[in-house]
C-alpha positions in Angstrom: 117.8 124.7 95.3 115.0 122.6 96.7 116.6 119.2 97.3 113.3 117.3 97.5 112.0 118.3 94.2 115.5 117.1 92.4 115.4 114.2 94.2 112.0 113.4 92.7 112.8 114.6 89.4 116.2 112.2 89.7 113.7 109.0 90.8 112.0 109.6 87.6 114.5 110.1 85.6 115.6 107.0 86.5 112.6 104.9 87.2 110.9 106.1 83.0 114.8 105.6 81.3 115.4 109.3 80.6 115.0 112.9 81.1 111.9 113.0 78.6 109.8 110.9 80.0 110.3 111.9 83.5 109.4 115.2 82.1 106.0 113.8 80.8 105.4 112.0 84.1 105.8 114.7 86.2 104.3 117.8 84.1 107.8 119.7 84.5 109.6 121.4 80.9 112.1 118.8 80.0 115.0 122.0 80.3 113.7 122.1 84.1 114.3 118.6 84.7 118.1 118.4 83.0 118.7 122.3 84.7 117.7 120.6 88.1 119.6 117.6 88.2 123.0 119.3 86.8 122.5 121.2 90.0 121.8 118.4 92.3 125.0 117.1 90.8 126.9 120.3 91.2 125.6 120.8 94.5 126.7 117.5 95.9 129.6 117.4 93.6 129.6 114.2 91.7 128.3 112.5 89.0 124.9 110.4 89.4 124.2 109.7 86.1 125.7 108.3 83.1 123.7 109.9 80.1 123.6 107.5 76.8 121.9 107.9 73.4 119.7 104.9 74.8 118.9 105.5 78.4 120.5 106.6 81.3 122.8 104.6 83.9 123.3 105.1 87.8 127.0 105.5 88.6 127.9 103.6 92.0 127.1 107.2 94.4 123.9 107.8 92.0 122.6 104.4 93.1 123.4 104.9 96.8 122.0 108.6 96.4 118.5 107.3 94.1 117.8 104.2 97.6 118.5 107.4 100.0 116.2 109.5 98.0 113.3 107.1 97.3 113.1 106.4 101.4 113.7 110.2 102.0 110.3 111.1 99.7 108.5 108.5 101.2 109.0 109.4 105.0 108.0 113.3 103.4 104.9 112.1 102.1 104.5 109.9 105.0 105.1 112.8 107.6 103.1 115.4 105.9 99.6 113.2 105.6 100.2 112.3 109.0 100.2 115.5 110.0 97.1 116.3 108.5 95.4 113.7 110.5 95.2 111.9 107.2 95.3 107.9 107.4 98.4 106.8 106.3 97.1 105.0 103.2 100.2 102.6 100.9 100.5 104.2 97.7 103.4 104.5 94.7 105.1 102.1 92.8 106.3 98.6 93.8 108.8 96.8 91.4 108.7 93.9 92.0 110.5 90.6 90.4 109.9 86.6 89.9 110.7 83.8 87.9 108.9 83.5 84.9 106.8 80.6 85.3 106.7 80.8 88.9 105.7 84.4 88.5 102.9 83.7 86.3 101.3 80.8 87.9 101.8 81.8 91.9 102.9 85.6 92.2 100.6 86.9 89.8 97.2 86.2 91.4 98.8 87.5 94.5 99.6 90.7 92.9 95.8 91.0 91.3 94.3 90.8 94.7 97.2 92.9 96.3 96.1 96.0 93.7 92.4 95.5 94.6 93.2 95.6 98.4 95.2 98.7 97.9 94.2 100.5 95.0 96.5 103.7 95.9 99.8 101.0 94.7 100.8 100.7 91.3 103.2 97.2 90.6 105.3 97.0 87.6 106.3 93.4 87.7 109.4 91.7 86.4 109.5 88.2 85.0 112.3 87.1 84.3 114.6 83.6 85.0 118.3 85.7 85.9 118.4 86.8 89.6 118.0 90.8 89.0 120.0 93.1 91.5 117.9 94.5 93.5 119.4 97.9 94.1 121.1 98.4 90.5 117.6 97.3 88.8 115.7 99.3 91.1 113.8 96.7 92.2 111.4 96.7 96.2 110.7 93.1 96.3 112.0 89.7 94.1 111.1 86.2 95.1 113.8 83.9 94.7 114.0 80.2 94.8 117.3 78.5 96.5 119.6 79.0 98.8 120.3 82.6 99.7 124.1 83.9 100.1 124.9 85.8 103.1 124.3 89.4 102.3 122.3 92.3 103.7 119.2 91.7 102.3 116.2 90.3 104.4 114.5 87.4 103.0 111.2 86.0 104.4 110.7 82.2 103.4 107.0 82.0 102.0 107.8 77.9 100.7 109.8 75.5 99.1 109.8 73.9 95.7 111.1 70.3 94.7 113.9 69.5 91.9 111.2 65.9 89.8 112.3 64.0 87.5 109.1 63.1 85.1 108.5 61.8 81.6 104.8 61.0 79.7 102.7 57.5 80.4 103.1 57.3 76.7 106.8 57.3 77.4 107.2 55.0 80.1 105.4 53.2 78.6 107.7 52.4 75.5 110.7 52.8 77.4 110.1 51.6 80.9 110.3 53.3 84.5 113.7 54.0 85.7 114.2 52.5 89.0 117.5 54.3 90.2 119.5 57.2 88.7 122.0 55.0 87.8 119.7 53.8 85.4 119.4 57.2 83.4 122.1 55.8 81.5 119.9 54.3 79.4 116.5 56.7 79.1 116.0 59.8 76.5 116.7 63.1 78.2 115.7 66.4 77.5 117.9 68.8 79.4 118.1 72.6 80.5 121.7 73.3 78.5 122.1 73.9 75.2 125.8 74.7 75.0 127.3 71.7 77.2 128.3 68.4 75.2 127.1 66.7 78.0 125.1 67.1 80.9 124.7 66.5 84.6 121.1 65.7 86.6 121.7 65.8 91.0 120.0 63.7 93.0 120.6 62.3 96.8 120.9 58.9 98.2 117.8 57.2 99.0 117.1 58.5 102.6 119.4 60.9 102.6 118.5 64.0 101.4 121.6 65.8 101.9 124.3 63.6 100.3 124.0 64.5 96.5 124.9 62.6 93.6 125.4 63.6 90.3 124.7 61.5 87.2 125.9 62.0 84.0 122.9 61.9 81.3 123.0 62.0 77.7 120.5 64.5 76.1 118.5 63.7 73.3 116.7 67.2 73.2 118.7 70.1 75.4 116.2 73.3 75.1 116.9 76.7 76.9 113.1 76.7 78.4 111.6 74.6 80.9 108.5 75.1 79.0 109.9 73.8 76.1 111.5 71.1 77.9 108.0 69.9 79.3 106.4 70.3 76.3 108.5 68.0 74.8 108.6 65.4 77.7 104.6 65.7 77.2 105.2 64.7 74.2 106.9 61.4 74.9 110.3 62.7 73.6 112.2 61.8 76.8 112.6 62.2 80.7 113.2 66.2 82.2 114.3 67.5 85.4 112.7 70.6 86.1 111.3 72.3 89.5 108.2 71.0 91.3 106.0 74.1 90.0 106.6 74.1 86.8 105.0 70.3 86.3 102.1 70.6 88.9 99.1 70.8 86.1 100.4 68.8 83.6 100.8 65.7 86.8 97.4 66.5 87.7 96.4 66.1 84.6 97.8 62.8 84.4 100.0 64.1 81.2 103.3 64.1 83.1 104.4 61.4 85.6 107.2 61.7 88.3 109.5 59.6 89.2 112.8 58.9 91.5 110.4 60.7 94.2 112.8 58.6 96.8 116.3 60.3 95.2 114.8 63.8 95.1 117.2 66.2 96.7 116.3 68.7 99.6 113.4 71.1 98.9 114.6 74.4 97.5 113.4 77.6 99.9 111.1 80.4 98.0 111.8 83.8 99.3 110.8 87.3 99.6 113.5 89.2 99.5 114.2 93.0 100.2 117.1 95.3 100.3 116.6 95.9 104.0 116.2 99.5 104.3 115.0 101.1 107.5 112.6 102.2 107.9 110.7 99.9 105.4 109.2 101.4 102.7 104.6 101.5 103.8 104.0 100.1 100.6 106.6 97.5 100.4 106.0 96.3 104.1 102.0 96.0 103.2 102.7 93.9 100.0 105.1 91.5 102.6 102.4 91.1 105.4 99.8 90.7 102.3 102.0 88.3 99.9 103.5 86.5 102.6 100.7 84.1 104.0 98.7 83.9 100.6 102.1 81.9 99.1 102.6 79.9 102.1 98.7 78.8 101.5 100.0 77.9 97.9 103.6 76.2 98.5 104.4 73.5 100.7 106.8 74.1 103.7 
């Protein structure tokens, strides 16, 4: 059995969603690729993969097995154009993962010039707002915002992003300027939750960034967006606390206006964050050394 080829017919298997598709991808007969990985099975005698009517599913040794593999066909490919005194050139795939908003407006133009640069990489790029796992969801590289948990992953911090509270000119306007959270108590709030009762807004002590407070608000609008929930404060339908990012245009623009800057909390980090295999995948280590300063040009520190 030639391991290598099973283990490339197993990453796309899993990487297209099923045995069909890898089978297109790689120009092999669809029996060839199901034959091939029964016998990787057999061979190492357990189960990788759960097959469903609607895709396929890693079982706990077929996602340990599927990092192994992807780092064992690219120190293959690696070694071999090395060997024929061929520059080692980044190429493949890169999944990579960010928040939606924060994706769009600071990850993507990375990734446009990132392509250009290294035209040999393909990226197939997540947005989404849930914190993916990065080894289940098959993903190289996610920026996160936040605190990280201790774990074996590797983050490099690229920035930070602020928690403002903002609301329209129009708004203030009508309804005046709060002057402490306290004072929430009585303003129109659009919140984040659409299933509490009630809601809760954190803030810190004036000059004290790390002693949090959290005030009760009542929510005239709760949305599950914070698009929707800007649109609306835009709108002059109330105050919203959303992150730093997500408001920058519509301040500049004079549409939204923040306020409580002295009773914003500490910054959240932004991160690059990686599984931590060794050796480091070429093309994920080129997109970190690429990404990494173009963010930190972009996000304050």
């Amino acid at each position: 059995m030639d391991r290598l080829e099973a283990m490339s017919l197993l990453v796309a298997a899993v990487e297209t969603g099923s045995f069909s598709a890898a089978s297109r991808r790689l120009g092999v007969p669809l029996p060839t690729v199901s034959r091939k990985i029964a016998k990787l099975e057999a061979h190492l005698n357990t189960r990788l993969l759960v097959r469903t009517t609607r895709k396929l599913a890693l079982t706990d040794s077929g996602a340990a097995y599927l990092a192994a593999a992807k780092t064992i066909l690219e120190q293959v490919d690696i070694a071999e154009r090395t060997a024929g005194s061929e520059y080692v050139t980044p190429k493949g795939d890169l999944a990579l993962s960010a928040p939606i908003v924060f994706g769009r407006l600071h990850v993507l133009p990375v990734v446009s010039a990132f392509l250009a640069a290294f035209p040999e990489i393909a990226v197939r790029m997540a947005l989404s707002d849930r914190n993916v796992h990065l080894v289940e969801d098959h993903i190289d590289l996610a920026v996160r915002i936040g605190e990280l948990p201790d774990s074996s992953m590797v983050a490099t911090k690229v920035g930070s992003v602020r928690r403002v509270l903002c609301g329209s000119p129009r708004y203030f306007k009508q309804h005046g300027t709060p002057k402490t959270p306290a004072d929430l108590a009585d303003h129109r709030c659009i919140t984040l939750d659409v299933l509490a009762a009630g809601s809760a807004w954190s803030f810190a002590a004036r000059g004290r960034k790390k002693s949090e407070q959290s005030v009760p608000v009542r929510y005239l609008l709760a949305v599950n967006t914070a698009e929707a929930a800007i649109d609306a404060a835009i709108a002059g339908v109330g105050l919203t606390q959303v992150l730093s990012y997500q408001v920058a245009r519509a301040v500049s623009d004079g549409k939204l206006r923040v306020v409580l800057a002295d009773f914003e909390r500490t910054p959240s980090p932004v991160s690059l964050l990686h599984a931590g295999q060794q050796p480091l995948p070429l093309k994920v280590r080129s997109f970190l050394e690429f990404a990494a300063p173009r963010l930190r040009k972009s996000l304050p520190q």
